[in-house]
Structure formats: C-alpha cells, structure tokens
N, C-alpha and C positions, 0 to 999 in steps of 0.2 A: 388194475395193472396197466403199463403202458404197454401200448402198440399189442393188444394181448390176444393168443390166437383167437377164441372164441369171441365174436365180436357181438355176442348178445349179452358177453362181459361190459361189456361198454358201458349198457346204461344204466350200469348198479351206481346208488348214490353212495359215497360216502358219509362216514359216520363224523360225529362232530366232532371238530379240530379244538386240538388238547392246545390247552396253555404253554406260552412258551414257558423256557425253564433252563438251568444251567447247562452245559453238556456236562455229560459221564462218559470217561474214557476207562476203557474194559482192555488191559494188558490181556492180550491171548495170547502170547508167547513169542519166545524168539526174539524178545526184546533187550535182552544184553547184545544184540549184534549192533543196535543203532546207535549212531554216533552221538557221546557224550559233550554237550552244552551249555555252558550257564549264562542265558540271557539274563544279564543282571537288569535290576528296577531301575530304569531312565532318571536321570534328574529331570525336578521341574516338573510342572504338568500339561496335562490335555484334555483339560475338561472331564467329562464320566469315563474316555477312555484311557485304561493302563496299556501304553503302545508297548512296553515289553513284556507285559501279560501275553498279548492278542501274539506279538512274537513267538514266543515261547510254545502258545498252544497250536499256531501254525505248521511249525517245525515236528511238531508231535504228532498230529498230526497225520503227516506224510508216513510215520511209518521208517524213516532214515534216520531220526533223530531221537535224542533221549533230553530233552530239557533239565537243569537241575533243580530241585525245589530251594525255592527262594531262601525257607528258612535253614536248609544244610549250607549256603556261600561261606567260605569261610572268610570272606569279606565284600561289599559294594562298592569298586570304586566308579567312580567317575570320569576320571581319566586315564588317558595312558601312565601316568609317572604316578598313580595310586595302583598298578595294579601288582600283587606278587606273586609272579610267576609259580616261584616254590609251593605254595601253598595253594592253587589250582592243579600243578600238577599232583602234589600228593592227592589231593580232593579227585582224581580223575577223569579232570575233563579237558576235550581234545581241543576245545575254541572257547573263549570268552567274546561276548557281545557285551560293550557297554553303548551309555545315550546318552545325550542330554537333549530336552526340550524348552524350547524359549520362545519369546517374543507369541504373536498371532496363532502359527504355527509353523516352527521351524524344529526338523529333527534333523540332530549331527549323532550317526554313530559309526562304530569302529568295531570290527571283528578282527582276532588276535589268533595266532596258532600256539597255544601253549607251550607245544614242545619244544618250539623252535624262537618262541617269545619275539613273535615279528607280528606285525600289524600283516596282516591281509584283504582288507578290505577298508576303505572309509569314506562315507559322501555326508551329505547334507542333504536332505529334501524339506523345500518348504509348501504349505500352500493353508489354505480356510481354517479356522479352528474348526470348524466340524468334519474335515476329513481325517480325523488322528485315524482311523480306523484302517482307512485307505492308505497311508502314511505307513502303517505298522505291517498288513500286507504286503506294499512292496518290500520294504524292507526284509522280510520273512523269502521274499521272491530274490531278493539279490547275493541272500545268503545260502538259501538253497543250491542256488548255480553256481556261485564259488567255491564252493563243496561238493557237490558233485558233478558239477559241471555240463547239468543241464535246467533247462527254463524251469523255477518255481510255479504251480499253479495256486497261489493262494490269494490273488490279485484277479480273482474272474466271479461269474456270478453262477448264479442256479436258477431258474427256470420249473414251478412245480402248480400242481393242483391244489386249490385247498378247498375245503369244503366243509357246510355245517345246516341243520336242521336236517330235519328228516320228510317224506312225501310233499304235500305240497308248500310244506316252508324249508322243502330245500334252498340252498344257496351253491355256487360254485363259482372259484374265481380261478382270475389264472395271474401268479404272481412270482417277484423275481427277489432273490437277495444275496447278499456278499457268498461267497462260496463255504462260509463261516456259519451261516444261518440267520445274520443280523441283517437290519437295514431292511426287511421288508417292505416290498412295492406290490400292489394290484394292477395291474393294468386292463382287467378285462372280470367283468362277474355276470352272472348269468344264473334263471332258475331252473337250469337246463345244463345237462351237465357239459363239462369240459376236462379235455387230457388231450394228453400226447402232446406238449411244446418240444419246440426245437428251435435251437439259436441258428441266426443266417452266421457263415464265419466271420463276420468284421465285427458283428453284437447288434447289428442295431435293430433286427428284426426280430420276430418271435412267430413259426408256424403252429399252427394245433387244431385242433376238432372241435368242433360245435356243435349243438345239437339244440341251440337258440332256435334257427326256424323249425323244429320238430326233427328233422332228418342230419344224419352228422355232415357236417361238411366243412372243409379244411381251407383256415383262414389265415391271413400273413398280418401280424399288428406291429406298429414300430415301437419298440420298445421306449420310445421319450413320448409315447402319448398320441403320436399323430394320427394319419388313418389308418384303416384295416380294409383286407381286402380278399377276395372270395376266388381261392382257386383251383375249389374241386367241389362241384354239388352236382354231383351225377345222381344218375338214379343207383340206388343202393349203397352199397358202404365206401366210404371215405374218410380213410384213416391211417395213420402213421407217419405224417410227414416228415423229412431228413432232407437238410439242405444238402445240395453239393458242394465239393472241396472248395470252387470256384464261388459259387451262393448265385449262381446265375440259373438253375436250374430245383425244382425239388424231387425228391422220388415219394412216393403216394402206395398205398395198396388201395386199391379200387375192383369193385365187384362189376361192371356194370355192361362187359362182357363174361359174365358168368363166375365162374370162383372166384376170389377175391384174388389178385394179380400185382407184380411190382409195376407200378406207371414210372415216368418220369413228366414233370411240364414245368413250364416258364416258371419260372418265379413271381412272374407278374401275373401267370395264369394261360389260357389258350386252351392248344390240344395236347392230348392227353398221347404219350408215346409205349406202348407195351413192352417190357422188360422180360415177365416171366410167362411160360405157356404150359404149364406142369395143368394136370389133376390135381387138385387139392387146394387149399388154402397157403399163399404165400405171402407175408404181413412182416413189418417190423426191418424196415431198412435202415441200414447201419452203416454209412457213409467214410471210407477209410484210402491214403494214398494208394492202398493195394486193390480197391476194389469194393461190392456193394454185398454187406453181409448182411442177409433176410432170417426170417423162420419157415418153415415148409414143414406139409405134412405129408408130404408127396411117398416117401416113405413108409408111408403109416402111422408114426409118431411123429410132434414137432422135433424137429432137430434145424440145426444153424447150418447154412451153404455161402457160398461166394458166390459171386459172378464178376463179370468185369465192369467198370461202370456204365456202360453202352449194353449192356444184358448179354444175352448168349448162352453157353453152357456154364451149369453150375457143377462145383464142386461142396462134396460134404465136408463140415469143419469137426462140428461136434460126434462124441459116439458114445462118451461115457456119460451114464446117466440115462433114466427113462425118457425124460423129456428135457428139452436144452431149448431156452426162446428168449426173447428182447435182448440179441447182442447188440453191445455197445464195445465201441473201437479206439483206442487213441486215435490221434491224428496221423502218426505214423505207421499207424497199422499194425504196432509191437505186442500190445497190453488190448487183449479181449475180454470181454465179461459176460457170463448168459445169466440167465436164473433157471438154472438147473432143480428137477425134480426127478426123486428117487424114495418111492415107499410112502407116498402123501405129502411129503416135506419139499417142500422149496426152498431154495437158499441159492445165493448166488457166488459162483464159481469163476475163478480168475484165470487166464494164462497168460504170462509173460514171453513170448517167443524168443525174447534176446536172452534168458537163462537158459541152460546148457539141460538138456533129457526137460525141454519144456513141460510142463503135466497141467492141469486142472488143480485150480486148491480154492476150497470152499472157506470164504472171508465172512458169513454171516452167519447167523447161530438163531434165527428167529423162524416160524414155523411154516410161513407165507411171506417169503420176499420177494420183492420181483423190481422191474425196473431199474435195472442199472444201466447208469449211467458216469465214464468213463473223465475224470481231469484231462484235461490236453498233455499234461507231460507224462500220462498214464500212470501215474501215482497213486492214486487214491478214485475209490470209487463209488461212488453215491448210488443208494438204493431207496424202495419205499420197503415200511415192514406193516404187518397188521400189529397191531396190539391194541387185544382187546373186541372196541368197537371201532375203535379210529385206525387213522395210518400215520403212521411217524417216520420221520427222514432220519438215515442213516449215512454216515461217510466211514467207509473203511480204509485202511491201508490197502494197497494192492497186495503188498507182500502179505496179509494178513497179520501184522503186527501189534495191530491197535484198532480199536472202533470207535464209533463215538456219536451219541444221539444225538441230533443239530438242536438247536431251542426252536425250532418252529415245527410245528405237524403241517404234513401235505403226502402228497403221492405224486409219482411220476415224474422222478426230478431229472432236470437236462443241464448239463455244465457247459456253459458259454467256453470259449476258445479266452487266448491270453489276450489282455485287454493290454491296448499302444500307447494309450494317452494318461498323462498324469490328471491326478485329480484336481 
C-alpha cells in the first residue's frame, strides 16, 4: 500500500506484474445520467492508434459521458455537410465528434450540439506521427471542458510501482505512463523495494522511497532521466513524500524524533521542519489549496485530519468507517479520496464537497484497495487493488459510474497535474 500506516508494510515485495491486457469497463450504475456522445471513427489514419477510439474511451472514462458504440451510428460522416442531424437526434445523442487525419500527423476535428445543430467546437492539432495518442487526449481534454466547463484530465500521466520475482530475484521499478495505462516508462529499478512517488506540480520530478542502500530513504528523480537526489535518510523511517502546491518544498513522515511525524524540507533537501507533535503515528501527506491531509492514529484508529500547510492544529475529516488512510485531494481541495476499511474489507471511498448533503460513496468493489490517488480536475480516481498474488491499477469514476482495469499491473499509483505543453 502507499504511504501505508504500518510501515513494516513497506517491505513486503510484490507479487509478479501481470501482462498487460485490454481494459474492462464495469457499468456500476447511474449510468443513464451521463451525457450521451457519438465520437464517430476519424477519417484517415494514425498508425496503431484509432484517435477516436482513445476519445471515446477517455470521455467514459470520466464517468460524465456515455460514448456511442460505433456499430449503433446511424451514420459516419466526415464532415460537417454529411452530418444528419435528424437521425442522431432520434438515435439520442446530445453532441457529435467527427475527425479527420492526414498528412504526418495532423488532427482536424469538430464537435456539434445536436439539438441546436451548431458546431461548438473546431481546432486542428498537429505534431509527430507517434504522438496520435497524445493528440487523442487532448482532444478528449478539450471536449471535456466545453462540456462541462471544466479542465479535462486525460492529458496527464501516472506515476506507480511495479514489481516482479520473488526473495532474492526480486525486482522493483518505479515507472510512469499516459493516465490511460499506455506508453510505459522506467525510470528508476532497484532489488530493493520502492513506493510512494509523487509528481512535483509542473511534472518534471518524481519523489519516493528507497530502500536501495538497505534503509528507506526518500529520493527526488527527474522525470526525463536526469539526476536523482537524496532528501531524507534519517535514522529510521522515511516515507511518504507530497510535494507542495508551489513544488518548492516536500512534506515527509519521518520517525527520527520518535513516532513517525509530518516533516516538511527543501525540495532540494536540508533541514528537516516538524509539522505534527500528536502520540501516535502520523503518515501519508496529502497536499490540497485548503491545507495538508495526513493519517493519524492519534485517536486510536487511523483516520484522516487536516492541518494547515505550515502544521498547527489538526482537524478530523474522516468518521465513517473503521479505518479511513492514504487520502488523496484534488488540486482544489473539492474531491477527497481514502481507502476506507470496515469488517476486513478495504475499498476506497470518495467525497465530492461541491455536491449538496456531501457523503462518502465507496467506487471500488475489490477486497484490498488501497492507494488512491486523485485526477487534478477530481474526476476520476486511480487506486492499486490485490488480485490474486499481484496488484493491478484501477481508475474509477469519482462519481462511481464506471471502472475500469488499466492494461498495466503496479501499485501505488500517483496522477501528475495537467500537463502545458503540446506534444
């Protein structure tokens, strides 16, 4: 588990990482609420990837949207003056995406309001023939926000552990890819385990735990390969790193005045600044506009508190559930997430604050989930699950709408912020 309270959890190895594999997406309900779409098939191609595929499964995704299956369209056009209105509205649906692809790689498309049979959206994006993938993401990102009228997060990465062999031909890497599950990168392996990354906010860094020289200790690597660097090897435990809002700082749980405690130090390293002074174990910093959400067992049981980002008095967030640990935050502080346990079962539980009589609602259905972690526009939330002997990545809806297993196995996954630059 990430950031996990018992930190003699830490040095369990993982079981061997399962082949990738297509995702399956699991309708849990409440899925006539999301809004009806038919990303039709792009003219032209882009190599192995189908860009109105990778659309289509973005949009779903999220949990807002309902894609239409390719073979119900009751026609594909291409352009605006092929499309008939009539016959997408009888067919149900509230926008039409068409595309076309040409040249290197150049994608022109147009999303339509059905009802109102006007164009609402139309760009061009060009760039490599190997980015169709990153092409189809933003695209997915541009339609999300004309629609609801906030930033898509399907244009960012994920950050997770993978791992394979057992005792001493264990392996353990720490690796990054699309927020999709594609495009797999390494950047760091070790026969010594590794967990807990965490992206700096602009993407280009990656904090996490090592336990290369023997002892854990919490290292900053740049995410394009450059150096790495050491900015917590106290004596005892050194774990959970979370950048701050600004990425000029990290917050750390560190034992090495006595229980394990929230730190705060440079991002480049130094001294170390003490946050929390409770009895007990306090781990698993959760970095949010509103403030720094931990786990504490200060209580008795772990449950989730705030403080402010300069430490101070804490406030309790969580109550329902036996155990409530590894919150993760949006960026806005809106969309919470713990892995809540109740009766030996873990599963990980969502709040949306900006909905009305806000509650807890359980998005996972698997027996040992843990590590959630949060999309920047609070949408959608990615966890590790057991199954089996291995762990496998999960993305859920926030609203619990939709699931869906990524094609890669890992634990402990972390969602980069929205990425600036085109591909």
């Amino acid at each position: 588990m990430k950031r996990i309270l018992s930190f003699a959890l830490l040095c369990m190895a993982a079981a061997s990482a399962n082949a990738q594999q297509n995702p399956q997406v699991d309708l849990i309900g409440g899925r006539d609420e999301a809004l009806p779409i038919a990303v039709v098939p792009f003219s032209g191609g882009a190599g192995e990837a189908d860009v109105a595929a990778v659309i289509a499964a973005d949009l779903n995704r999220s949990g807002h949207f309902k894609s239409m299956p390719v073979v119900n369209m009751p026609q594909k056009p291409v352009n605006a003056s092929d499309i008939d209105f009539k016959a997408w509205q009888n067919a149900g649906q509230d926008f039409i995406l068409i595309g076309r692809v040409s040249g290197g790689l150049r994608v022109e498309y147009e999303l339509f309001d059905v009802s109102k049979q006007t164009r609402v959206l139309g760009f061009a994006k060009t760039s490599s023939a190997n980015a169709a993938r990153d092409i189809a993401h933003q695209i997915a990102d541009d339609v999300y926000l004309k629609v609801t009228g906030k930033p898509g997060s399907f244009w960012t990465r994920l950050a997770f552990i993978q791992s394979s062999g057992t005792g001493a031909n264990a392996r353990y890497s720490l690796a990054i890819a699309d927020a999709d599950g594609y495009n797999v990168r390494v950047l760091d392996s070790s026969n010594k385990p590794l967990m807990s990354p965490a992206w700096s906010p602009d993407g280009s860094k990656i904090a996490y735990v090592s336990f290369a020289s023997g002892n854990s200790e919490v290292k900053v690597r740049n995410v394009d390969g450059g150096g790495e660097t050491t900015i917590a090897a106290f004596k005892g435990v050194n774990a959970a790193p979370e950048f701050s809002m600004d990425g000029s700082r990290i917050y750390v749980s560190l034992s090495k005045d006595g229980d394990p405690d929230i730190y705060v130090i440079g991002a480049g390293g130094g001294g170390a600044t003490r946050l929390t002074q409770q009895l007990g174990i306090d781990t698993s910093p959760a970095v949010s506009s509103d403030g720094v959400y931990f786990t504490s067992d200060r209580g008795g049981r772990p449950q989730v508190y705030r403080m402010s980002a300069n430490g101070g008095s804490a406030s309790r967030v969580t109550f329902q559930g036996e155990y409530n640990a590894d919150p993760a935050v949006s960026s806005d502080g809106q969309v919470i997430a713990v892995s809540q346990g109740t009766g030996g079962a873990y599963r990980i539980a969502v709040m949306d604050k900006e909905k009305p009589g806000a509650q807890w609602n359980v998005v996972s259905s698997g027996s040992l989930d843990s590590s959630p972690t949060v999309a920047p526009n609070g949408s959608m939330v990615a966890y590790s699950s057991r199954e089996g002997a291995g762990d496998a990545l999960h993305v859920s809806a926030s609203n619990g709408r939709v699931k869906e297993r990524l094609p890669v196995s890992g634990r402990d996954p972390a969602w980069s912020n929205l990425r600036k630059n085109s591909p």
